[in-house]
N, C-alpha and C positions, 0 to 999 in steps of 0.2 A: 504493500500500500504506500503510495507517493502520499508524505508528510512532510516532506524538508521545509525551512523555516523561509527558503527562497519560494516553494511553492504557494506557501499560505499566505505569505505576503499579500500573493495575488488575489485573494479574495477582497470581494467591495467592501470600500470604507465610507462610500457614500450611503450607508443606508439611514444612518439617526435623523428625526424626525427634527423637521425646524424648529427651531429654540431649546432642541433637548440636551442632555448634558454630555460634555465631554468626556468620551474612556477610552480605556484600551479598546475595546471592541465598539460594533456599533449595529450591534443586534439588539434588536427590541423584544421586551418582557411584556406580554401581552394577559391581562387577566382575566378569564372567559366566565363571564355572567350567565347563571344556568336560572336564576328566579322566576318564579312561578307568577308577579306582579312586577307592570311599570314600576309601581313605586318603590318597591324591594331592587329591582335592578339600575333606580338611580342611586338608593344608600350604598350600595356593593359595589356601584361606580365609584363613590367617593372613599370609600374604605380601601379601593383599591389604586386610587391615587395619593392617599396619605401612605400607602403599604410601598409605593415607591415604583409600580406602574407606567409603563408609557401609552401603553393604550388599552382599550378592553372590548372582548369580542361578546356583541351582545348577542344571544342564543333565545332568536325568536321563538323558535320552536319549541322552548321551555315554558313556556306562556299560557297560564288556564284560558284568561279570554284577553284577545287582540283586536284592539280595532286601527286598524294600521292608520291611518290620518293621523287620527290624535296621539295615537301611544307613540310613533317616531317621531313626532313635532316633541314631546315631552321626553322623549328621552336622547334626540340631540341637542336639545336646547338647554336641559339640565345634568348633561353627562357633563363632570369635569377634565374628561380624556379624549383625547381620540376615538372614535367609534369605527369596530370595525362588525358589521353587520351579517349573521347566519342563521338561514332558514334552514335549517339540517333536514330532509326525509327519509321516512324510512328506508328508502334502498339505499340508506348512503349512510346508514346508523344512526342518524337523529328523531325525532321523533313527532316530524310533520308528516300527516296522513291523509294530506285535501288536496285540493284542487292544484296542480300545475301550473297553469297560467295565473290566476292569485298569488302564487307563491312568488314569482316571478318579476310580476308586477308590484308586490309588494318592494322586494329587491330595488325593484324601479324607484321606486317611489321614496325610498333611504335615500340612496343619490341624488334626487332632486332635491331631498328638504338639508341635505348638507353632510351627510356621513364621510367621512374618511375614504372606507374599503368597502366592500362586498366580497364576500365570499361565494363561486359559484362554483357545483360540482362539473368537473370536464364531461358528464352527459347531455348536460342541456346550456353549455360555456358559448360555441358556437352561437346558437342561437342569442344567447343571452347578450354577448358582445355585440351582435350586429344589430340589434335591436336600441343599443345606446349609441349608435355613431352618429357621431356631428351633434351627440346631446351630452357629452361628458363632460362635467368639470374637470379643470386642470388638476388640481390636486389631489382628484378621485383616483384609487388605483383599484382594477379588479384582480384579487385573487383566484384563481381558479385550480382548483384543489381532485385530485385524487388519492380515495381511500383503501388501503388494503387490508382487511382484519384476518386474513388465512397466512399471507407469508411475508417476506422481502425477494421484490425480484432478482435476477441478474444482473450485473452491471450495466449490461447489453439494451434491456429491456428497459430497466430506468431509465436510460438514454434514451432513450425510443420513448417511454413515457412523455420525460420531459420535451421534447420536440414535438409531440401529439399536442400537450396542452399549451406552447407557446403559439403553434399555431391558429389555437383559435381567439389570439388576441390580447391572450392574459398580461397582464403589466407584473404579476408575482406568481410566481410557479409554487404549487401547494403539494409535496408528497405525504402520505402519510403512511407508513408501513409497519407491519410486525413483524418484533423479532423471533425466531423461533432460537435462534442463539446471539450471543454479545457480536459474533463478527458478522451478523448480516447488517450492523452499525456501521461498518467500511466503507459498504457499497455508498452507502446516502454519503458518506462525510464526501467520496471521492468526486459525486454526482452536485454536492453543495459546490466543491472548492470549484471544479471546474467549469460549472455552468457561468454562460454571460449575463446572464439575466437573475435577478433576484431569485433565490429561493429560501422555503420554508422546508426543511426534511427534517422528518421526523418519523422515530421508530416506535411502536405501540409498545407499552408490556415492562414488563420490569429489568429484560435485558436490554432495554432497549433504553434505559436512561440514559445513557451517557449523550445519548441522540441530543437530547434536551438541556444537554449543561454544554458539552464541546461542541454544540454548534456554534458559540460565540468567536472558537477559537477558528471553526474551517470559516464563518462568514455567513452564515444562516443568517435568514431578513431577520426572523422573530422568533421566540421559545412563548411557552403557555407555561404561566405561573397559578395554581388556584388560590384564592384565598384562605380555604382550609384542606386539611388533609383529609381523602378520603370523597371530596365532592370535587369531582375532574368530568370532563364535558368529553376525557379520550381515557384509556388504559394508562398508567403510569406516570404521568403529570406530578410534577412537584411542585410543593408551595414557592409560592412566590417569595417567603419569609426562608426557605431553605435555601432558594437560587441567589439570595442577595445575602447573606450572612453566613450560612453556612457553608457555600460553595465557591462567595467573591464575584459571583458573576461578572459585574462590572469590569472584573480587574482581568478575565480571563482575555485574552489574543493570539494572535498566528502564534507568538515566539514560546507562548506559555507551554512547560513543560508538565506531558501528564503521570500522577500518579494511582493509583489505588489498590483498593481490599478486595483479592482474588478468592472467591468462595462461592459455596451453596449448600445452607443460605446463607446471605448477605447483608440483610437489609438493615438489621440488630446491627453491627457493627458501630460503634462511638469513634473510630478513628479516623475518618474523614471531617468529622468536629475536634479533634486534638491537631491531627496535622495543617489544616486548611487553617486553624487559629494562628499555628508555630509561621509558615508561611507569611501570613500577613503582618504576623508581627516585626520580623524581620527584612521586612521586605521584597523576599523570596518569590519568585515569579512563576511559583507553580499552584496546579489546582489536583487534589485529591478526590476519588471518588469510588461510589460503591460499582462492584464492577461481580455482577453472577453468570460464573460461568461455569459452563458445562464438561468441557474437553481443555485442559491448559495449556498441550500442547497447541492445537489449534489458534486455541489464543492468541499464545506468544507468536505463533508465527505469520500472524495474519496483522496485528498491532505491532509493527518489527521496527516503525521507525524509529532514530534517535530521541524525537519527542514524548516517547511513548516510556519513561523513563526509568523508571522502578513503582516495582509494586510487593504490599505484603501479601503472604498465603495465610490464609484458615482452613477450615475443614471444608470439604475432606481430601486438597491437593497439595500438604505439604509434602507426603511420599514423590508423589507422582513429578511434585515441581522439582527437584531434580534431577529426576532422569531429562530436563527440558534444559536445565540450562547447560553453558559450551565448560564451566569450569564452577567445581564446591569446596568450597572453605571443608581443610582439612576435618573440623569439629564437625560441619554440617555434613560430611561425609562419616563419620565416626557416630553421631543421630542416627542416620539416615532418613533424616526430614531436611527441608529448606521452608525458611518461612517467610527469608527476605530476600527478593530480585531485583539487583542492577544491572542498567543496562551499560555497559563501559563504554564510555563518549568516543574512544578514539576509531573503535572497531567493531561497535554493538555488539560487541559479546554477552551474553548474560552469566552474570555473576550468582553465586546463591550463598545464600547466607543463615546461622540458625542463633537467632536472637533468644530465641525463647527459653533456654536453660537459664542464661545470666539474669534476665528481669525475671523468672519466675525463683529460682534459689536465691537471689540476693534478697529479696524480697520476703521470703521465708525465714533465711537467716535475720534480716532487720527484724523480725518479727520475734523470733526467737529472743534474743540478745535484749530486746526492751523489756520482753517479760520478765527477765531473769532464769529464763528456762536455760543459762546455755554453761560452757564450762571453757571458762576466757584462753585456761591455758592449754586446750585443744586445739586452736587455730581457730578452724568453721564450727559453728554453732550443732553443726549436724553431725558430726566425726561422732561412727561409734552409733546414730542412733536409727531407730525402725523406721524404715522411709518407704511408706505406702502409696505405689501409682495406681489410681484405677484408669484402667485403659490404658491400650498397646498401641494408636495412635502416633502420630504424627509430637503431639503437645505429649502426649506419654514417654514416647523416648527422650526428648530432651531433658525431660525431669529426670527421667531414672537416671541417665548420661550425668547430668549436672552432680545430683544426689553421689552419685557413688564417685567424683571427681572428688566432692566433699570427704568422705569416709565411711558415710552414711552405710545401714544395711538396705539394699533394696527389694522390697518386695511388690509384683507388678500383679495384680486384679482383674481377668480379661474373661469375657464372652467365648474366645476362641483359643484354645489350646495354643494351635501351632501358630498363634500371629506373636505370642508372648515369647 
């Protein structure tokens, strides 16, 4: 996968919206209004512009009752964002079930009283475009989006995608696909960087996050933030409050170096909230993130490039993450786990490394040593005592490894005879 920091370069920097704020990146956080009433979709407007927001997709189609005159004169005249406007129907996952030309017309009708965007499915795009020529605002731009909830295509076929829906007019190119694993994520970053024309790519699902954090860094138009967790308008959507705090959004760009938490599952993980803090603190130019995956060697070798930079292992690929990398630290070879991968700058070699004895014994021993539990002129607090692993694991060997480096007796607790 082409990542160099010459390529990403090339991604638009003209996409931030006038008068919005200067950053690294200039991909818009978009917060997708799903309420059931006007009046509930202007306060979620404004909460999502205090949340820090550059635009918000209103989701007509969430709507008990609509009466399109009035309810789009009230809700772009009291939106305090950018409005960008979807009638989702059922055949496209949303949950409009009338009339076609209504819906349409409705669309129409956002447009004229001042909307920003429109959102139109590439089935009825054609149409829909040449129905507004020689009636479009200048600063109007149409979206036109296709959705895939079964897979991610080919690279081949996204191409081919993307060149269906430019041609019927679109001013922003709208992919949205699922992942059935973390590398069908490539295809979109490669389909984002190198397209001429704006686009939105994005991956459904929970492999498929990283879709929606590193698109600021390939040049993605826009990511979807929700207001809370758990009410998402697509599969795997993260707050708007995780994309700007705990991930930096802002700060992410072409040059930004990526890291994360290699597992399944993943999602529990705390350490893209420790590292992504260490980061900013220092002023470190990298973004951390949860990353589930299925096959590691895969992974690694599909996410190969320099940018791609180091990441930690959890269950259940600390075994396996070794036999993937080119060279193991003597100790993580004497484990036989790795739970840390770097990528070596000069040669992309991947390095492995086994952290997890030293933080989990020292950490033991501190603990020991403050109760009074220990005997000073032993050396390690553990020399000499019953040292009990459950589990033959990955985090189990380095214990027992660590434990018996101490003096410790080891005794190891397993499900399976011959894993111990």
């Amino acid at each position: 996968m082409e990542t160099s920091s010459g390529l990403l370069a090339s991604a638009s920097s003209d996409q931030r919206m006038e008068g919005g704020d200067i950053s690294r990146n200039a991909t818009l956080i978009c917060v997708p209004i799903m309420a059931e009433s006007v009046d509930k979709m202007v306060i979620d407007a404004g909460k999502a512009k205090a949340s820090g927001a550059d635009l918000v997709e209103i989701r007509l189609d969430s709507l008990k009752s609509f009466s399109p005159l009035d309810d789009l004169k009230t809700i772009i005249t009291e939106c305090p964002l950018p409005t960008l406007f979807t009638y989702r129907p059922k055949w496209e996952g949303g949950q409009y079930d009338g009339d076609e030309k209504e819906r349409l017309n409705t669309l129409r009708l956002a447009m004229e009283l001042g909307a920003d965007y429109v959102d139109v499915e590439l089935q009825v795009a054609g149409e829909f475009v040449n129905s507004i020529y020689e009636k479009k605002p200048e600063k109007f731009k149409v979206i036109v989006s296709s959705h895939n909830y079964q897979n991610t295509p080919s690279a081949e076929d996204l191409s081919n995608l993307v060149a269906k829906i430019q041609s019927t007019g679109a001013d922003i190119v709208k992919i949205a696909t699922t992942a059935l694993d973390i590398t069908d994520v490539a295809r979109i970053f490669q389909i984002t960087v190198h397209s001429q024309v704006p686009v939105i790519g994005l991956v459904m699902g929970e492999r498929g996050l990283i879709s929606r954090i590193l698109c600021a860094k390939f040049g993605g138009y826009l990511t979807f933030g929700t207001l809370e967790a758990g009410i998402v308008s697509a599969p795997g959507q993260p707050t708007i409050k995780d994309l700007l705090y705990l991930y930096n959004f802002r700060q992410i760009g072409p040059d930004t170096k990526v890291y994360g938490i290699i597992g399944k599952p993943v999602s529990h993980s705390k350490s893209p909230a420790l590292h992504n803090e260490a980061f900013k603190s220092v002023g470190f130019n990298g973004v951390y993130v949860h990353l589930l995956v299925d096959d590691i060697a895969n992974f690694l070798w599909t996410y190969s490039s320099p940018d791609f930079a180091g990441f930690s292992c959890t269950i259940p690929h600390k075994e396996a993450a070794m036999k993937s990398c080119d060279e193991v630290d003597p100790v993580a070879k004497s484990i036989g786990a790795v739970n840390c991968i770097i990528r070596r700058y000069n040669d992309g070699k991947l390095l492995g490394y086994n952290t997890d004895y030293v933080g989990a014994i020292s950490a033991i021993e501190d603990r020991l040593q403050a109760s009074g539990n220990a005997n000073s002129a032993a050396g390690s607090p553990l020399a000499g005592k019953l040292f009990v692993v459950i589990g033959a694991g990955g985090a189990g060997k380095a214990l027992g490894y660590g434990a018996k480096q101490k003096g410790a007796r080891v005794v190891i607790a397993n499900r399976t005879y011959g894993k111990v």
